[in-house]
Every structure is written in C-alpha cells, then in structure tokens.
C-alpha positions, -999 to +999 in steps of 0.1 A: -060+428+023-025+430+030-008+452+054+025+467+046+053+474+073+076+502+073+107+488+064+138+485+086+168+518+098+202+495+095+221+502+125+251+495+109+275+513+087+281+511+053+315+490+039+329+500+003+320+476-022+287+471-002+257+464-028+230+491-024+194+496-035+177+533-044+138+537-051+125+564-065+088+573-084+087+604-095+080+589-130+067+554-125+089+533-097+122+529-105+148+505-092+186+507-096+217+486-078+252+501-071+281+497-047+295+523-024+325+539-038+335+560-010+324+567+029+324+598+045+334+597+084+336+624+112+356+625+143+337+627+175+352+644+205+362+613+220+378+593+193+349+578+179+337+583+143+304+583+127+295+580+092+281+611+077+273+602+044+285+573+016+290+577-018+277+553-044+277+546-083+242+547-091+239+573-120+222+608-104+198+608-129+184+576-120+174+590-081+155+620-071+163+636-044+150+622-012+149+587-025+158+561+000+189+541-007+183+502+010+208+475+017+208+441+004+184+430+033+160+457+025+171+477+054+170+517+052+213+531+051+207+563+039+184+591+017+200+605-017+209+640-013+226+648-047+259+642-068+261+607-057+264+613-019+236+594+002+232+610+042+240+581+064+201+569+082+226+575+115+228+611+105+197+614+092+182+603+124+201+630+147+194+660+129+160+651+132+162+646+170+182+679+168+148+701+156+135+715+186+100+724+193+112+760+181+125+753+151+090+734+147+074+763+153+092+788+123+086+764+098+050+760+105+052+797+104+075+798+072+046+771+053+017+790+066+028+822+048+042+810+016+008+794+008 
C-alpha cells in the first residue's frame, strides 16, 4: 500500500496577499483557500523580529480549532487558533521546545485525575 509522509514545517514567513490552505474534519474533510490579510511580528531583544501569528480571510466557521493552515507548496505555516488568527509554525515550534519535563509532568497529572 502506500505510505504517507508527514508533510513539510515552512521555514519561512508568511507575506500579505500570500495564498493559504486550511484542513479541517471535524465533519467530513474540508478544504478552504484564503490570503493573509495581516501579520503579526515581535521584536526580539536584538532587533530581530519574529512572526507570531498571521491573519487570514478564510471564514471561522469553515476551520476548527487546531486545523493546520498550509502554503501553496503544501508546507505547514501555521495552526488556526480562533477569530481568523493562525500561530506562526515558528511559534508554534518554540513553545513546544519551551515545556519542560515539569510542565510534562502536571499535565500528565492534570489528565490522570480528570478521567
């Protein structure tokens, strides 16, 4: 049979205008198209900014939360997060890194009790 790949993390930022892609199934897979309408940046210490999060024209209701947003070469930019605003797959990827082994460690707690 065939084997899928994960697909690709884009490296590079976002540009306004920039055609993007959201998947979501939580009834059925859906497809929509968009452009981003807006990019959200933060200054670093030394000068530098980083994208935080983009902004895009795909109707809310079309995405659930958590649905990944793709550019035109199937590349991962981002993960919906409400009211039009997409998290940046840079940000995305350091908070990640930032959970420590703690913070590992309450929410296994946190899951265990709650079930």
């Amino acid at each position: 049979g065939a084997h899928a790949s994960p697909a690709a993390v884009a490296t590079d930022g976002v540009t306004l205008g920039q055609t993007v892609i959201g998947i979501t199934g939580s009834a059925g897979l859906k497809v929509a198209s968009g452009i981003v309408t807006a990019v959200n940046e933060t200054k670093a210490d030394k000068g530098e900014s980083t994208q935080d999060s983009f902004e895009t024209n795909i109707a809310d209701s079309t995405l659930v939360l958590g649905s990944p947003v793709l550019n035109s070469d199937g590349a991962v930019i981002g993960m919906f997060i409400g009211d039009s605003k997409v998290i940046s797959a840079s940000a995305l990827s350091a908070l990640i890194r930032s959970i420590t082994p703690a913070d590992t460690q309450t929410l296994k707690a946190t899951s265990t009790k709650s079930s």
